[in-house]
C-alpha positions in Angstrom: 0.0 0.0 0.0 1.4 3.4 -0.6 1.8 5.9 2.0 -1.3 8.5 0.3 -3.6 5.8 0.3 -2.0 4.8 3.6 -2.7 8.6 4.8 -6.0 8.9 3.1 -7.7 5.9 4.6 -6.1 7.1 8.2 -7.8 10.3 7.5 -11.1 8.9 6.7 -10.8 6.8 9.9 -10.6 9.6 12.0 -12.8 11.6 10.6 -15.9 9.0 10.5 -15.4 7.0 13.5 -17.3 9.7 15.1 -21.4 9.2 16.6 -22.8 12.0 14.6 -22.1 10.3 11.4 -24.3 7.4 12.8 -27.5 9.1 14.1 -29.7 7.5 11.8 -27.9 3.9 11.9 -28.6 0.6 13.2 -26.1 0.7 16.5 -28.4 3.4 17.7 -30.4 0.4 19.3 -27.8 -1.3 21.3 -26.5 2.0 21.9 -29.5 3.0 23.6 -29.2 -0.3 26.2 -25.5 0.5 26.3 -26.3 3.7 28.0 -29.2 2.0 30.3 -26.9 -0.8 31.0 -24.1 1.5 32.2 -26.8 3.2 34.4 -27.3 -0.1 36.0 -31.2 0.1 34.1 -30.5 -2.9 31.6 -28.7 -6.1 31.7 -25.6 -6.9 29.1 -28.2 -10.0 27.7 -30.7 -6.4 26.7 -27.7 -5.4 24.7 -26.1 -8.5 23.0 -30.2 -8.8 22.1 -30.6 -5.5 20.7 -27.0 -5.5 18.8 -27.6 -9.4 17.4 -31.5 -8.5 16.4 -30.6 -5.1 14.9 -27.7 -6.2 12.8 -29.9 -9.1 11.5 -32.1 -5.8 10.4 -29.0 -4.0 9.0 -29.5 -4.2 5.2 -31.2 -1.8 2.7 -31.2 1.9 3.2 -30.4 2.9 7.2 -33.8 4.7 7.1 -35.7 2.1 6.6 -33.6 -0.1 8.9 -34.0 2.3 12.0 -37.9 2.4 11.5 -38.3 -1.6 11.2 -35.5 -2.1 14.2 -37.5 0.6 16.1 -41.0 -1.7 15.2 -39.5 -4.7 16.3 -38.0 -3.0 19.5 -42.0 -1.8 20.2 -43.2 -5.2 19.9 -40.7 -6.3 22.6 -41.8 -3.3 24.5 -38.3 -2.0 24.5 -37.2 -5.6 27.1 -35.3 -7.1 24.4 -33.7 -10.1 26.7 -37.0 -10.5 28.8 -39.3 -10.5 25.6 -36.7 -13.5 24.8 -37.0 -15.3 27.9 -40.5 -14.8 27.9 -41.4 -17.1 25.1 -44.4 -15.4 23.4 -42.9 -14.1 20.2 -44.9 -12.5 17.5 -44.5 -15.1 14.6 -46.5 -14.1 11.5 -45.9 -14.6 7.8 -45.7 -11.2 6.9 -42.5 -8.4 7.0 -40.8 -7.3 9.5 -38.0 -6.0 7.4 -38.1 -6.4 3.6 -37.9 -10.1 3.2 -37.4 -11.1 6.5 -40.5 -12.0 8.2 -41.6 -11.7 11.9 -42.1 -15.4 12.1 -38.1 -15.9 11.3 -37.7 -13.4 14.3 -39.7 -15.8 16.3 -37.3 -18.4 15.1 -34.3 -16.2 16.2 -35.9 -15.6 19.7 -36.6 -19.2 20.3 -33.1 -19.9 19.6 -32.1 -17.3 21.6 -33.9 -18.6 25.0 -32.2 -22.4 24.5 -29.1 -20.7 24.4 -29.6 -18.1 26.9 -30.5 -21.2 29.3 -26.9 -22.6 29.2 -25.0 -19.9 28.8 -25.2 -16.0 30.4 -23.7 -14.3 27.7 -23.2 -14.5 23.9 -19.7 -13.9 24.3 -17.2 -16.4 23.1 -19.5 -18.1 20.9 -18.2 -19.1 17.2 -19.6 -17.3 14.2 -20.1 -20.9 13.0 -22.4 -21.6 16.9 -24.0 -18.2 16.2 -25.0 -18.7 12.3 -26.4 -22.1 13.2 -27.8 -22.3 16.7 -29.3 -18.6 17.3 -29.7 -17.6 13.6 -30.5 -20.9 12.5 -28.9 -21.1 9.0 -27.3 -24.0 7.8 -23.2 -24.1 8.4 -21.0 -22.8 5.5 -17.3 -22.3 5.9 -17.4 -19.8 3.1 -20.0 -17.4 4.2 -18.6 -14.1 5.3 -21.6 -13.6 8.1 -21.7 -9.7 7.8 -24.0 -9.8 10.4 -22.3 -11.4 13.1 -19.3 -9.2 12.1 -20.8 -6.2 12.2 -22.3 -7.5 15.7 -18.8 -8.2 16.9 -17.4 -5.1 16.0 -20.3 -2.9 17.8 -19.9 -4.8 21.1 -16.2 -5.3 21.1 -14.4 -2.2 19.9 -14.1 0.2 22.8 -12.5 3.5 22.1 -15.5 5.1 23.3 -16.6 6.7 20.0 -19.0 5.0 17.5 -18.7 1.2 19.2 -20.2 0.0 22.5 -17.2 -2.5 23.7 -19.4 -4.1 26.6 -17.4 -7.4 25.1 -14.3 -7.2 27.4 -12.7 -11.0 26.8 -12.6 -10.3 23.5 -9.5 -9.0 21.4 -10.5 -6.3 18.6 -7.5 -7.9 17.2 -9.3 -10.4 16.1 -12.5 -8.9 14.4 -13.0 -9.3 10.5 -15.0 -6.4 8.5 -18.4 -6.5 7.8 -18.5 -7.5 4.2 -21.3 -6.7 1.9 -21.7 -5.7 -1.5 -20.8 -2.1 -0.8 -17.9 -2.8 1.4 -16.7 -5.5 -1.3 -17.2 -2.3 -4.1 -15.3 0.2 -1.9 -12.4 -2.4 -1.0 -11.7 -4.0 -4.9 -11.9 0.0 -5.9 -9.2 1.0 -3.6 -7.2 -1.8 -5.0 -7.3 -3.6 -1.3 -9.0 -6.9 -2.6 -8.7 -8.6 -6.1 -10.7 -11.1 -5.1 -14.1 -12.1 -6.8 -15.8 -13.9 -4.3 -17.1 -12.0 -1.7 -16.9 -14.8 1.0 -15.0 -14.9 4.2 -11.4 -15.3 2.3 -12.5 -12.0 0.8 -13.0 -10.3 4.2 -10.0 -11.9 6.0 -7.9 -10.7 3.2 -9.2 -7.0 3.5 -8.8 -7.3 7.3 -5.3 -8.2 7.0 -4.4 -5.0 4.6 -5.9 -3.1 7.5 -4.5 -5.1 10.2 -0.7 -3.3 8.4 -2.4 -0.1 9.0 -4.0 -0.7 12.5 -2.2 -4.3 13.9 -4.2 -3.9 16.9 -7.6 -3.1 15.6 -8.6 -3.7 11.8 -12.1 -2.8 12.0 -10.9 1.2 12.3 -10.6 0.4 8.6 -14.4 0.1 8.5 -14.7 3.2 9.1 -12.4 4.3 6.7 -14.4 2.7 4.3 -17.7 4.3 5.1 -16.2 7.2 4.4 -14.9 6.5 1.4 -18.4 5.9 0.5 -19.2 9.4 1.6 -16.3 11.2 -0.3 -16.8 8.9 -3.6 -20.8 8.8 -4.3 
């Protein structure tokens, strides 16, 4: 990497990785029990719930992400963990979310409760345990799981800006980026990837060119990224 590429994308980092840029994003919800929890008014479980439910949410434009996250969050009547726990889930065949349906969040919640009785925290679990027990998708070595990234990254990093970091046995070190399609576009354009699957290779591989940049935590790069996406519409 040269060092004006190296500069820019330190720049953007910086410059994004800064709340006001995420006002209307999904990490306003775990945010909000972030806050509570620190206040000793919500439990760490309301926050993994809130983070692992609203980054399932987190794809399409952040508008309409915030509004279906903040329906969902009403129909749990803002208890995300006891909702869970209490076991009567609205499961109906209609949206929730574009394509995802409320009776696949009643899938998620069931999950969620089985493994919520064996275990006090989501913490330590495998992408691999979280795709197939609490998300209930079918194992694939390949996958990138965005989702569970992006999840990781809000409850782990903790330098007190954008990300919550209520994880604290977990190494930012070891976070991969969320990879989607835009993230894939903005990566293969700055010449970080020339890769053509967008699959978990991919995002290790993009990690790891951040990871020269920031050895201690790659996901800054994420935020490099987004603003890329702001400074190249």
């Amino acid at each position: 990497m040269d060092n004006a590429l190296k500069e820019t994308l330190v720049g953007w980092a910086q410059e994004y990785n800064d709340p006001k840029y995420f006002e209307e994003d999904p990490i306003i919800f775990p945010r909000h029990f972030a806050g509570k929890y620190a206040m000793n008014e919500a439990s760490v479980q309301d926050v993994e719930v809130a983070a692992l439910l609203a980054s399932h949410l987190a794809w399409g434009r952040r508008a309409m992400i915030v509004r279906d996250c903040g329906r969902m969050l009403d129909e749990m009547d803002w208890k995300p963990y006891a909702y869970v726990m209490n076991g009567e889930y609205r499961d109906e065949e209609v949206s929730l979310h574009r394509t995802i349906k409320w009776s696949e969040f009643a899938g998620i919640c069931r999950r969620l409760k089985e493994t919520y009785m064996t275990r006090d925290t989501l913490e330590g679990m495998t992408d691999m345990e979280l795709r197939c027990m609490v998300f209930g998708q079918k194992e694939d070595r390949k996958a990138p799981n965005k989702k569970i990234s992006m999840m990781r990254r809000w409850l782990v990093r903790d330098d007190g800006k954008v990300d919550l970091g209520i994880w604290k046995s977990s190494d930012k070190k070891s976070l991969i980026i969320p990879l989607d399609v835009h993230v894939y576009a903005q990566a293969t354009e700055l010449g970080l990837t020339s890769r053509r699957q967008k699959d978990i290779v991919t995002a290790r591989e993009i990690t790891d060119v951040f990871k020269e940049i920031w050895p201690d935590d790659p996901c800054m790069g994420d935020f490099a990224l987004f603003g890329y996406g702001v400074n190249n519409k």
